[in-house]
C-alpha positions in Angstrom: 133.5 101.1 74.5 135.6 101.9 77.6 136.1 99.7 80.7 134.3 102.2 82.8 131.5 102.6 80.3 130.8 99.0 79.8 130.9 98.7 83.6 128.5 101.0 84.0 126.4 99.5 81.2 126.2 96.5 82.8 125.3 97.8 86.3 122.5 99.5 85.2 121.5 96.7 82.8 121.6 94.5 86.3 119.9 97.1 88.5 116.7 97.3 85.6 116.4 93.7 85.1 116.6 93.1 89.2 114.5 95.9 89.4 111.7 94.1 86.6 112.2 90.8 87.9 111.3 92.4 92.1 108.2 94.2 90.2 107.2 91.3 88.5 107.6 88.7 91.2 105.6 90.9 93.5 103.1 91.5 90.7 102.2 87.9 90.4 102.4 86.8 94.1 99.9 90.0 95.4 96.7 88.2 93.9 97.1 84.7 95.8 97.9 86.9 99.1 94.9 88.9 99.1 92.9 86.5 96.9 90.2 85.9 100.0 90.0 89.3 100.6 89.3 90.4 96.7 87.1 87.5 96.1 83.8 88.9 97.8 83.9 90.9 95.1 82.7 89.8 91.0 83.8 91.4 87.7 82.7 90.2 85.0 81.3 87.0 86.8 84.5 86.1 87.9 85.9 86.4 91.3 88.3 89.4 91.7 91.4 87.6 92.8 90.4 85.2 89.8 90.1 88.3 87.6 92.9 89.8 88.5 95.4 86.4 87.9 94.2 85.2 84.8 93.4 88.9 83.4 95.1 91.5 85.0 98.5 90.2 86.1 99.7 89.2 82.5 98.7 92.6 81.2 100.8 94.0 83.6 103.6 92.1 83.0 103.7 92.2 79.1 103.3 95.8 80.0 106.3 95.7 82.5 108.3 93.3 79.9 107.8 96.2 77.0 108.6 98.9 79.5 111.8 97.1 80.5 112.7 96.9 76.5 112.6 100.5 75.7 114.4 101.3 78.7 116.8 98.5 77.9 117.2 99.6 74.3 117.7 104.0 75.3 120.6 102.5 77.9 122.3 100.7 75.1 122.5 103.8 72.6 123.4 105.9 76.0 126.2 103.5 75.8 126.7 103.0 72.3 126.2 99.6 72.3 123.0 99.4 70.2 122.9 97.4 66.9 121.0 99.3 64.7 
């Protein structure tokens, strides 16, 4: 790999996992700053805030996690520094 390649690859490999990490951060916090506002509402028996962290929250972030893989993995081979 070149200089300027592999200093590419790692900018972009910065710039997604900053990018993940923001998404995720924001993610988790948005259901304890709204929680009094979602919680006049029930699904499933729970609360919605209380639904939302303990059900939807880690869905979306094992979704965001495998979403930051594949993109990971397609910028490697872009840069041909995939193990295969």
């Amino acid at each position: 790999m070149r200089d300027t390649s592999e200093t590419a690859w790692w900018r972009k490999t910065r710039q997604l996992a900053l990018a993940t990490l923001a998404g995720l951060c924001v993610v988790g916090v948005l259901p304890r700053l709204v929680a009094g506002l979602l919680d006049r509402r029930a699904v499933l028996g729970l609360p919605l805030g209380t639904f939302l962290a303990v059900v939807a929250v880690p869905l979306v972030m094992l979704i965001a996690i495998f979403a930051f893989t594949a993109r990971q993995r397609g910028l490697d081979r872009g840069h041909h520094v995939s193990e295969d």
